[in-house]
C-alpha positions, 0 to 999 in steps of 0.5 A: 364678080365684084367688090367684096366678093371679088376682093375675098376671092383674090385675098384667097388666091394670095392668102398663101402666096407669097409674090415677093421675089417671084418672076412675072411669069411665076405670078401669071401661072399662078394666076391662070392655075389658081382660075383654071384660066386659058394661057391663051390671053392678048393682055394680062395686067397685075398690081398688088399693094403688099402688107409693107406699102411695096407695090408690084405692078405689071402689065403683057401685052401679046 
């Protein structure tokens, strides 16, 4: 997927999920659960601008 189309699917990923206060962890499992995705990755990277111009962005490596 890309573009829009990858877009409208994280916007609806997040549409009720709140990342503000939550743990690297937390956000991965959300992530892996929401995808049905294998805990099993080498590298996860993640960044986000949310609605208040705060940014969050991390990246595991394993």
């Amino acid at each position: 997927m890309r573009g829009t189309a990858a877009q409208a699917e994280i916007d609806k990923a997040f549409a009720t999920y709140n990342v503000t206060g939550k743990t690297r962890t937390q956000i991965v499992n959300h992530i892996l659960k929401t995808y049905k995705l294998s805990t099993r990755y080498q590298e996860f990277d993640f960044e986000a601008k949310l609605k208040n111009n705060k940014r969050v962005a991390f990246e595991i490596e394993r």
